[in-house]
C-alpha positions in Angstrom: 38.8 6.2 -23.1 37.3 5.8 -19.9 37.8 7.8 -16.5 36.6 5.6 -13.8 36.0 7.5 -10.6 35.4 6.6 -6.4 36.3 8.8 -3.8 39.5 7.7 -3.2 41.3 7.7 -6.6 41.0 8.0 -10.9 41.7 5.3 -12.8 42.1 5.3 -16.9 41.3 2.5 -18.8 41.9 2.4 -22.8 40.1 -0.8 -23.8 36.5 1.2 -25.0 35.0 -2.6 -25.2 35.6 -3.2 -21.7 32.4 -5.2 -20.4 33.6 -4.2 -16.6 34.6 -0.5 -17.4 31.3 0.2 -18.6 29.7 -1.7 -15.4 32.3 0.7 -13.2 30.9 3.8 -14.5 27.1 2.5 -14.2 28.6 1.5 -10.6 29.9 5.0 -9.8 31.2 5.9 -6.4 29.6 2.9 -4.8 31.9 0.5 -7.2 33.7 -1.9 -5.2 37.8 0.1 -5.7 39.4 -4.0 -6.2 37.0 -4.2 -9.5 38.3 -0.9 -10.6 41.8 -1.6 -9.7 41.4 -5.5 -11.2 39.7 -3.1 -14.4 42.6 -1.1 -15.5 44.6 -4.6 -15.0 42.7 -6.2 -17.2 42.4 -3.7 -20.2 46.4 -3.3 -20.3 47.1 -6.7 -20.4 44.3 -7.3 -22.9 43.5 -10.7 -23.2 46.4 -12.6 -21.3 44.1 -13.7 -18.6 40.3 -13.6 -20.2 38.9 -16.8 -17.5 40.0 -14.1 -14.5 38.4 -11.1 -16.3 34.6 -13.4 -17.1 35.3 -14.5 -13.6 35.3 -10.7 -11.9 32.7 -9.2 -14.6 30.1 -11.8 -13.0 31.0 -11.0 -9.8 30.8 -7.3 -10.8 27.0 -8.6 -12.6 25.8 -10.1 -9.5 26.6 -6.8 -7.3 24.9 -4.6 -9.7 21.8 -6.7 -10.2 20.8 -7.1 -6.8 17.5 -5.1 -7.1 15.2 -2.5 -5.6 15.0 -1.8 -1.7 11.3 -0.9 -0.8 10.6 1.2 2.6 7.3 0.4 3.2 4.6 1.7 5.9 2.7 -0.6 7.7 0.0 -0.2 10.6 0.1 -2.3 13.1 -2.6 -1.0 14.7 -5.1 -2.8 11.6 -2.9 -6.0 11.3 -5.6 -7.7 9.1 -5.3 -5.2 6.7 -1.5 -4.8 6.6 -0.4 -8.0 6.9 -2.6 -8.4 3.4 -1.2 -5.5 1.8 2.4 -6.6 2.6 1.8 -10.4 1.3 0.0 -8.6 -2.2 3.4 -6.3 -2.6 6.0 -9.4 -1.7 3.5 -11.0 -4.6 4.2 -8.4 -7.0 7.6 -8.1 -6.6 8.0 -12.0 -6.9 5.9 -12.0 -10.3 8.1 -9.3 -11.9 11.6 -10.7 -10.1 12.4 -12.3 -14.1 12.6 -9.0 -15.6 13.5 -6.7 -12.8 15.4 -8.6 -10.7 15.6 -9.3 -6.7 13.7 -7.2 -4.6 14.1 -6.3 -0.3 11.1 -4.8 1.6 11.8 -3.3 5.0 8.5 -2.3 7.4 8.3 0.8 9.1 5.4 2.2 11.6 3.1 4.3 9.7 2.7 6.6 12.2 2.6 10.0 10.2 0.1 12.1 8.8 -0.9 11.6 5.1 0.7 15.2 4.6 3.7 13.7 6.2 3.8 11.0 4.0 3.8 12.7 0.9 6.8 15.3 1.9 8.8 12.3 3.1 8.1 10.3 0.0 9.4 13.6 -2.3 12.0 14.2 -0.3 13.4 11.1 0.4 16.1 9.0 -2.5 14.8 5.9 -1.4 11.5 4.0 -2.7 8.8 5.2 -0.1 5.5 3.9 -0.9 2.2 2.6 1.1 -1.1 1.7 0.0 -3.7 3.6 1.2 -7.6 4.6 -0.5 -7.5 7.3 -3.2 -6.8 10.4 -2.1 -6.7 14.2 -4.2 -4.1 15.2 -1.8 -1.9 12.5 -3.4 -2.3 14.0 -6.9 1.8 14.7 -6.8 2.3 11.5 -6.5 2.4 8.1 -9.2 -0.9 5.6 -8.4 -0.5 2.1 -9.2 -4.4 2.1 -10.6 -4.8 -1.7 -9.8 -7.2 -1.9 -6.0 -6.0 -4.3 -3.8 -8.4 -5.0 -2.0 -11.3 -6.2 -4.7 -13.4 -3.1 -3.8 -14.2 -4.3 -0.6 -12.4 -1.8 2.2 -15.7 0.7 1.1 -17.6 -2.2 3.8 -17.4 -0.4 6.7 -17.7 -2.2 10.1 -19.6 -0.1 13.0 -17.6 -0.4 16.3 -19.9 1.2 18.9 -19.9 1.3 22.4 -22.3 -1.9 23.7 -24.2 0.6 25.5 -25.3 1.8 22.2 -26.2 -1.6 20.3 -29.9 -1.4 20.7 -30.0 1.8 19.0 -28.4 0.6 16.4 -30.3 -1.9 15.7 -33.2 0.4 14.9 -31.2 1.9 11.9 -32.6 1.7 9.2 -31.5 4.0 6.2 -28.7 7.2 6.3 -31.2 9.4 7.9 -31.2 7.3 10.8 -27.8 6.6 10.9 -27.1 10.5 10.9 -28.3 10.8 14.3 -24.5 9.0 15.3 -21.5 11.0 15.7 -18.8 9.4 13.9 -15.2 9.3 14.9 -12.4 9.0 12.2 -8.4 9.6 11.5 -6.5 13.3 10.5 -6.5 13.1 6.9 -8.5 10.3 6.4 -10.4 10.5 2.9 -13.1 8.9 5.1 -13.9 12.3 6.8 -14.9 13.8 3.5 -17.1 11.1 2.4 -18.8 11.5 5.5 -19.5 15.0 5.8 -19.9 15.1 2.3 -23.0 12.6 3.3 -24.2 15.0 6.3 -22.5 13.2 9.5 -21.0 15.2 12.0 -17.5 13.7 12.3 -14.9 14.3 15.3 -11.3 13.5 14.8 -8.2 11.9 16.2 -5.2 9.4 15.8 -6.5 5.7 15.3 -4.9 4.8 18.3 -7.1 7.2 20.7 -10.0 6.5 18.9 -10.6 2.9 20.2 -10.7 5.0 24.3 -12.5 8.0 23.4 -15.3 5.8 22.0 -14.9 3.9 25.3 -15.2 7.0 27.1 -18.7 7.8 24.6 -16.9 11.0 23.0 -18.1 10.0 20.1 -20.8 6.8 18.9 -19.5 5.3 15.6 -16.4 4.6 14.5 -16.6 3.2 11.1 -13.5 0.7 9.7 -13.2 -1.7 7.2 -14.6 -5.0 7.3 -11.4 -6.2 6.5 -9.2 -3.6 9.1 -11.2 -5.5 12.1 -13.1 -7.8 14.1 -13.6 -8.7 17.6 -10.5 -10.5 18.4 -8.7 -7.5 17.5 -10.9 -5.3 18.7 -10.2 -6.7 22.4 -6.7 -5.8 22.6 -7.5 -2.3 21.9 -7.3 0.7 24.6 -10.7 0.5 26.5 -12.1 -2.4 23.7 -14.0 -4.3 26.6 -16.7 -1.3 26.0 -16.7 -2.3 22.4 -18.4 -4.3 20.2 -18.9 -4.7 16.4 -22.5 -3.8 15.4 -23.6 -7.6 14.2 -26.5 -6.5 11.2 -25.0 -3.1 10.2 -22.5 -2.0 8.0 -21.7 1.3 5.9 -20.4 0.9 2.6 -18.6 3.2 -0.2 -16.6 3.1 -3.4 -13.4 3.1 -1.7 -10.5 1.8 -3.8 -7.1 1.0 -2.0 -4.2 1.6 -4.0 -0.2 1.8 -4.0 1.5 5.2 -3.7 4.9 6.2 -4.2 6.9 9.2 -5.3 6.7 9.9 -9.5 10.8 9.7 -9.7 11.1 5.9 -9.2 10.3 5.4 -13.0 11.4 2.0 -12.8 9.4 1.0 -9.8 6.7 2.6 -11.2 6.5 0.5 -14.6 7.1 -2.9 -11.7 4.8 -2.4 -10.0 2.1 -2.0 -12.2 3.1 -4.8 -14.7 3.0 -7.1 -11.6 0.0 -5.8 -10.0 -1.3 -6.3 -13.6 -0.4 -9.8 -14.1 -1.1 -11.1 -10.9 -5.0 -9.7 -11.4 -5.5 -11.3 -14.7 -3.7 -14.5 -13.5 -5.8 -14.8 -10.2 -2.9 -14.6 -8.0 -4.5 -11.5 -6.2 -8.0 -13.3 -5.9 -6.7 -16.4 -4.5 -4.8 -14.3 -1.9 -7.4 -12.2 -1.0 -10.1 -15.2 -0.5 -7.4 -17.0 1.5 -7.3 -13.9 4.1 -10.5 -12.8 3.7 -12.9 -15.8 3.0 -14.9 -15.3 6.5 -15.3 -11.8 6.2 -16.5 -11.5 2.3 -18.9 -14.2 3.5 -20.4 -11.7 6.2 -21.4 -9.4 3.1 -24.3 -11.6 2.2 -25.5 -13.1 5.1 -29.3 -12.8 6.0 -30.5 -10.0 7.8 -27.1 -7.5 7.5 -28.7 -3.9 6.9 -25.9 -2.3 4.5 -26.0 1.7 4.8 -24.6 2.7 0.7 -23.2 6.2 0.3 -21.4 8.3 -2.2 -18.2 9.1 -2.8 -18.1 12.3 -4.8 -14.2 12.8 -4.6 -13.6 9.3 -6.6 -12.5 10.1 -9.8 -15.4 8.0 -12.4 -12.6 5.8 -13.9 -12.4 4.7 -10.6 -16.0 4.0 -10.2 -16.1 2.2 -13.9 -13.7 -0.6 -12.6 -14.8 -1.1 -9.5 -18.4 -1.9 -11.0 -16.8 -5.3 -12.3 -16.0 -6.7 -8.9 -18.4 -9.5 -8.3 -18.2 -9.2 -4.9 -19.6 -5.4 -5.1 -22.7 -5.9 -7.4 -25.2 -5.7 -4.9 -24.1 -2.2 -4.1 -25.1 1.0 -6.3 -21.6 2.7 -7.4 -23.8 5.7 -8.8 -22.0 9.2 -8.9 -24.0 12.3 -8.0 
């Protein structure tokens, strides 16, 4: 016997081989009460009308199957690198649509601080999730160990002040570059890696840092080759100061990955069978050459003076995989 229960009212139902009793209980409260109602019907008049119960019980199929809903943090303020990371997800999610059915993904500001994006991602019932570079403060958290981005977000862009651009030109190793202050966000794994590699580094939210380097608070401010470029950089707060240094960049084992909270067990085995498949297929290569085919052409031009540090907080698997991205092989991965 089954008790099938909403809000309003119990029904009982004594057919134990009812297809659409069992889909009532899976349904729980959110069950629609006209299945339930249409349920008990069925089961006491057995049989009588079969075409109206395989009728309802795909109706009842349809509403149950109608996937996961993904909240998903995006940063406007770096469009070339969200945009991407949206696209990649949508791609996952269409791969592994077969076995896990339809998906929805709904954008929201990432405006918080990496601590508040780990208490809201607990806290929260819903699927949370963002991609961001590897983090230990994430550790409570489930990693989808597939980077996005090939490797690549470790190429760091200079955006100086033009002022400054003839000093930069004269870089030429760390020690040199140490003579810049660097400007960076709250809770950026970036800030380590750079005082971990003897910078002084002053801190603030993205979207002030673009006028206080304006305003020379600081000299550097270091973003991926693939979070910027000028066109962007023009619309920014006090960018007609800026510039992107032309024959300098920074660069640093930097793998972006998805996070999410460790309850969405489901999600969890989704996403990583689809970020899996699309990786060995070339789905994520083709994607990432169509939105990035300029920029990973920069990386080898003649004359660019690449700056390589470490990254000691990178776990070494991490380090091991990213050694087999071709478009990382000029760069020494080396842990200390």
């Amino acid at each position: 016997m089954y008790i099938l229960k909403t809000k309003q009212i119990n029904y009982t139902c004594y057919y134990p081989f009812c297809t659409l009793c069992q889909l009532c209980i899976r349904l729980g409260d959110e069950a629609l009460i006209i299945f339930k109602i249409i349920c008990v019907f069925r089961c006491a008049v057995r049989l009588t009308f079969f075409p109206l119960w395989l009728a309802i019980s795909s109706v009842v199929i349809s509403f149950q199957s109608y996937g996961d809903d993904f909240n998903f943090l995006f940063n406007s303020q770096l469009p070339l690198r969200s945009d991407y990371e949206l696209e990649v997800l949508t791609l996952v999610l269409q791969s592994t649509k077969s076995e896990y059915g339809d998906f929805s993904i709904t954008t929201e500001e990432s405006g918080y601080t990496i601590a508040r994006q780990i208490k809201i991602a607990q806290e929260s019932p819903d699927i949370f999730m963002w991609a961001s570079p590897y983090n230990p403060i994430n550790q409570h958290l489930s990693i989808i160990e597939y980077p996005i981005f090939n490797g690549v977000l470790g190429l760091r862009s200079l955006v100086i002040h033009k002022n400054n651009l003839k000093n930069i030109n004269l870089v030429t190793s760390i020690a040199d570059l140490r003579r810049f202050t660097i400007g960076q966000g709250p809770g950026w794994m970036d800030v380590s890696i750079y005082k971990d590699n003897g910078f002084e580094v002053v801190e603030a939210r993205l979207n002030k840092l673009f006028n206080m380097l304006s305003n020379e608070r600081f000299e550097l401010l270091p973003l991926g080759k693939l979070e910027i470029d000028l066109q962007t950089l023009s619309r920014k707060q006090g960018g007609h100061n800026l510039t992107i240094a032309p024959n300098h960049m920074i660069f640093y084992p930097h793998p972006v990955l998805f996070h999410l909270n460790q309850k969405h067990k489901k999600v969890i085995d989704r996403l990583s069978q689809g970020m899996q498949k699309i990786t060995q297929n070339g789905e994520l290569a083709a994607l990432f050459e169509k939105h990035f085919s300029h920029e990973t052409a920069l990386i080898n031009q003649a004359g660019m003076t690449v700056i390589t540090m470490q990254n000691n907080t990178l776990p070494k698997k991490y380090l091991e995989r990213m050694k087999s991205l071709p478009l990382l092989n000029r760069f020494s991965m080396t842990k200390k």
